[in-house]
C-alpha positions in Angstrom: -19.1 -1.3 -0.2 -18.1 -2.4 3.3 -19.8 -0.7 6.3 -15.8 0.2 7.4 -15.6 2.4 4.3 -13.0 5.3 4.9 -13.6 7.0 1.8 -15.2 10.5 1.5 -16.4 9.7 5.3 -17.9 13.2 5.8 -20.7 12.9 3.4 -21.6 9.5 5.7 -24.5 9.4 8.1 -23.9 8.0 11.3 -24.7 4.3 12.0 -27.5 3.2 13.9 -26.6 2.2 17.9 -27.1 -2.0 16.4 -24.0 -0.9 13.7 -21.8 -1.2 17.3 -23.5 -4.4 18.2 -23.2 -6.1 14.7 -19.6 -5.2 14.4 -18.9 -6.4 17.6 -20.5 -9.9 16.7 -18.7 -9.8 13.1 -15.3 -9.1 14.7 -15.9 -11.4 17.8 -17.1 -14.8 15.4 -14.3 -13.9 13.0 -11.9 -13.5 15.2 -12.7 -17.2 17.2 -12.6 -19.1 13.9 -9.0 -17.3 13.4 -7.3 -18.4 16.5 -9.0 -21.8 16.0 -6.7 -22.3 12.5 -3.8 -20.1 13.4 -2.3 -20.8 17.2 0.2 -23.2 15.9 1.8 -20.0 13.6 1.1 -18.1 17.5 3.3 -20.3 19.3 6.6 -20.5 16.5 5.8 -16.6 16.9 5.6 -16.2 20.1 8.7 -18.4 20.9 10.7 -16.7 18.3 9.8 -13.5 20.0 11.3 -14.6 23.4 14.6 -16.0 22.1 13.1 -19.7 22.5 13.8 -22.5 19.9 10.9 -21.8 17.6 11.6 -24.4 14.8 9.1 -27.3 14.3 11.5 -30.4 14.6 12.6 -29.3 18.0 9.0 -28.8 18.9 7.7 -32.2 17.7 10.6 -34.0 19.3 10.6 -32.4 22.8 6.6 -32.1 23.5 4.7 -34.0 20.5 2.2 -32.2 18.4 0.4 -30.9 21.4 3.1 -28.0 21.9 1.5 -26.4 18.8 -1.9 -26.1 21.0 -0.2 -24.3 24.6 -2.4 -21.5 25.5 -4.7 -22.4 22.8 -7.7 -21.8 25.5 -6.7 -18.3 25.7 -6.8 -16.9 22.4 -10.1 -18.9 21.9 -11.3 -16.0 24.1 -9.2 -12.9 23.9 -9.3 -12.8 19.9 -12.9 -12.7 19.6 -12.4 -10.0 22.1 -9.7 -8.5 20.6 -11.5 -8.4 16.9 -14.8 -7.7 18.3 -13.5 -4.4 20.7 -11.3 -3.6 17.4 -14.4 -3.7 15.1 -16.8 -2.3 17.7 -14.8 0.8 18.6 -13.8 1.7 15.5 -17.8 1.8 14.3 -18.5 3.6 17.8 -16.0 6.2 17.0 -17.2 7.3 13.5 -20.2 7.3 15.6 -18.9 9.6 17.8 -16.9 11.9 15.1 -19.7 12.3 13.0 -22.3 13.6 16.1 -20.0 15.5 17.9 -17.1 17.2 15.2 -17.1 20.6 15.0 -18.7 22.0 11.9 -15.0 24.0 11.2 -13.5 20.1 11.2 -15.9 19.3 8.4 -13.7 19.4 5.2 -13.7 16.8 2.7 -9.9 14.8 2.7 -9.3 16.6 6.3 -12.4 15.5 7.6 -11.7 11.8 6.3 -8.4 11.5 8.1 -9.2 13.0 10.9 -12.1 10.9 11.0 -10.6 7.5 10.5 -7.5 8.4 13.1 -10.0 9.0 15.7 -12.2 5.9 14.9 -9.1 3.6 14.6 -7.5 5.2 18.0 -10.5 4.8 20.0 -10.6 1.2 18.4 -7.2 0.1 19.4 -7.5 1.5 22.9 -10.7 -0.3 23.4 -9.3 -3.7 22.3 -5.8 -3.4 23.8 -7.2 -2.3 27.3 -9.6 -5.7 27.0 -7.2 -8.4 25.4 -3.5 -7.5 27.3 -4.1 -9.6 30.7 -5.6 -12.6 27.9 -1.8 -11.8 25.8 -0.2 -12.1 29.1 -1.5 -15.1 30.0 -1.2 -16.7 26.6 2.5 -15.5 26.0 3.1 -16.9 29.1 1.7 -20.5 28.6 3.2 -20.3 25.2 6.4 -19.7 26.1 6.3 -22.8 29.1 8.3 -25.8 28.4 7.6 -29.3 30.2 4.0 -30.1 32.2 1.8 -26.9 31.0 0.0 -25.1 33.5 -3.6 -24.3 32.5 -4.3 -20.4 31.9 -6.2 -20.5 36.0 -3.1 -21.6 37.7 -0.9 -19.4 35.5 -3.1 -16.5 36.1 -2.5 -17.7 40.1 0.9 -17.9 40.1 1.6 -14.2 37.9 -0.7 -12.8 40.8 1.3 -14.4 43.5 4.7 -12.7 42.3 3.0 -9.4 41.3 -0.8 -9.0 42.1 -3.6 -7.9 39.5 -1.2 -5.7 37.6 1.0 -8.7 36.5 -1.6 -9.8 34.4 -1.6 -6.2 32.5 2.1 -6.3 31.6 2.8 -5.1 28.7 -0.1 -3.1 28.7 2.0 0.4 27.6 3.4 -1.5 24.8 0.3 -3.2 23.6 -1.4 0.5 23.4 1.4 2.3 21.6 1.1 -1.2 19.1 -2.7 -1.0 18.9 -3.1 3.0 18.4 -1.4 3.6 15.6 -1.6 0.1 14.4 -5.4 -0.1 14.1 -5.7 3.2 12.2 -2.9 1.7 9.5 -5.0 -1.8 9.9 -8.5 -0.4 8.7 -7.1 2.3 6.3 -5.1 -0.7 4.4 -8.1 -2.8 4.4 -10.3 -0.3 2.8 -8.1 1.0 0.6 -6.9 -2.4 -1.2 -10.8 -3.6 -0.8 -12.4 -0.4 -2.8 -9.4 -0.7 -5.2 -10.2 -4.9 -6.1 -13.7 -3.6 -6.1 -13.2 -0.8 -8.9 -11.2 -3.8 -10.9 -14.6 -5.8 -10.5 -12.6 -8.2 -8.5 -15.5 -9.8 -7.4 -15.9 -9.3 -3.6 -14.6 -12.3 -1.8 -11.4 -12.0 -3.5 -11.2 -8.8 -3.0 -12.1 -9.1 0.9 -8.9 -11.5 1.2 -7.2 -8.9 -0.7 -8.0 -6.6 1.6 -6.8 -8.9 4.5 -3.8 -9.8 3.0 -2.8 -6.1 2.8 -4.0 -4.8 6.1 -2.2 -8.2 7.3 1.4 -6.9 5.8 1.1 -3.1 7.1 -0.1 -4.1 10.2 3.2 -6.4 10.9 5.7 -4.1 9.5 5.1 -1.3 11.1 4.2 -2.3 14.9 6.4 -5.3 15.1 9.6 -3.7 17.0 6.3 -3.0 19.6 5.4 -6.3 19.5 8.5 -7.7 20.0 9.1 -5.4 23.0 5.5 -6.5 24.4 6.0 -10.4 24.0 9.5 -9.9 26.1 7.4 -8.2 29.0 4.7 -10.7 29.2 6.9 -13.8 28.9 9.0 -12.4 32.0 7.7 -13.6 35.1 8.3 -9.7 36.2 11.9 -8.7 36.1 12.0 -7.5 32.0 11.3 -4.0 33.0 9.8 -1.2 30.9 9.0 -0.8 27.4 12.0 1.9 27.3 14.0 -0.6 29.2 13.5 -3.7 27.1 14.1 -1.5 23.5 17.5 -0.4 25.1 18.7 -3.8 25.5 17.1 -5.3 22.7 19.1 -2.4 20.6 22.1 -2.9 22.8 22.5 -6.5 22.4 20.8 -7.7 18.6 20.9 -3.9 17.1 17.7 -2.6 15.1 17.5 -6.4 13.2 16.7 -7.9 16.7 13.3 -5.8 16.9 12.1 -8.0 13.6 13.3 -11.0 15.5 10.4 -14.0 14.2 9.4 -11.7 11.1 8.7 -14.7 9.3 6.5 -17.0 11.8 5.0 -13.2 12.6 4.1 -12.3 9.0 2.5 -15.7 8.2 0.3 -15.7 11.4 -1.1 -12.4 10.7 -1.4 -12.7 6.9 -3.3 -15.7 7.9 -5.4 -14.8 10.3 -6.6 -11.7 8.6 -7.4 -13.5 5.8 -9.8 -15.7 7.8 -11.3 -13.0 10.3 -12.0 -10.4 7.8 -13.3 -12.8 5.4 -15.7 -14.6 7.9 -17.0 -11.1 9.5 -17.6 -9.7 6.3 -19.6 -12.9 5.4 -21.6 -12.4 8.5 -22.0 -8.7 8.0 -23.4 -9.6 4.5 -26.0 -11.6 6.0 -27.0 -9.9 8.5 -28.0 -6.8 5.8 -30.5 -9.0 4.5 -32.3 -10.2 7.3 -35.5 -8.8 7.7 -35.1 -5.9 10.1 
């Protein structure tokens, strides 16, 4: 059974203080060989997302194989942050749930959800905080057409039009994503994992399984967010609010134009959840067998 096991939670002892550390390496290595083999699928997303000509041909012809890899320095970074904080402050907060819940709160099936609400919030806050000025920076590069600017001199020039809080655009957007997103993410992963498991899928199977699914719930139900998010951090400041941005998104393309790019979208997260909970769940099997 993974260590993220959701299931009858309150009869669970809290993890050691290392549990945060481990998860955090897990999540973090994961996460780096994920971006590594997906930012191709980032940019068609990403440039679907903005309303920019996202088809391969067009790509190929106009900047050469190369405009698969814009950005690809960033991500290299801010996913390994992004998993790792995800990972991290989702152990932390079962940590915290289970030392500090009020004995009333204790109650089987309650217990669980409220549990795994408060683990998965406190994860996505953590990683969402930590990764949005890496998203802005690599939606921006992304999204660049002609001589790329390196992520320095595009973190220099966002601070010249807006200061330090340019580089957290998005930010609102990113944390209403995250929140919810993060508790759906981890309760879809366990739930399709421990169901392969009781099948006697055997368990790397069924830890692709369980990406695959937390993959597909996470997409469909925070892309609208995400689609508002990439629209602020492609902006070189003028795209407004979150609020702002859904009104004319709804205004001018109508409730399909939130699930503009579903299909580059979908593919890059099925992908990379595949890969990232595959190779942190690897690690986390080793590291239970070294010696402690």
């Amino acid at each position: 059974m993974s260590v993220l096991t959701l299931g009858r939670l309150g009869a669970v002892q809290p993890m050691p203080a290392e549990q945060v550390a481990i998860e955090l390496l897990c999540g973090g290595l994961g996460g780096q060989l994920a971006a590594a083999c997906v930012h191709p699928l980032d940019v068609l997303k990403t440039r679907a997302q903005a309303g920019m000509a996202w088809d391969v041909r067009s790509i190929v012809k106009s900047e050469g194989v190369r405009g698969f890899y814009r950005g690809v320095t960033v991500p290299l970074v801010s996913q390994p942050l992004y998993i790792g904080t995800a990972f991290a402050g989702y152990e932390l907060g079962k940590q915290l749930w289970d030392a500090h819940a009020r004995p009333h709160l204790r109650s089987g099936s309650f217990d669980d959800a409220l549990r795994l609400f408060f683990a998965g919030a406190l994860g996505g806050a953590v990683c969402a905080t930590c990764v949005t000025p890496f998203e802005r920076l690599k939606v921006r590069m992304q999204s660049q057409t002609g001589v790329p600017l390196g992520p320095l001199r595009t973190a220099r020039d966002l601070c010249a039009r807006g200061g330090l809080p340019a580089l957290f655009a998005g930010l609102g957007a990113t944390i209403a994503r995250e929140v919810p997103g993060t508790v759906i993410w981890f309760a879809a992963y366990d739930t399709a994992m421990r169901r392969l498991r009781e099948w006697h899928t055997p368990r790397p199977l069924a830890v692709m399984g369980g990406g695959l699914t937390a993959g597909l719930a996470f997409t469909l139900s925070t892309l609208p967010l995400e689609r508002i998010k990439t629209i602020q951090q492609t902006s070189a400041g003028g795209a407004g609010g979150a609020l702002a941005v859904a009104t004319r998104v709804l205004r001018h393309e109508g409730v399909a134009g939130f699930y503009l790019g579903l299909l580059p979208v979908l593919a890059r997260n099925l992908l990379i959840d595949v890969i990232q909970w595959s190779a942190a769940d690897a690690i986390r099997q080793r590291a239970a067998r070294l010696p402690a």
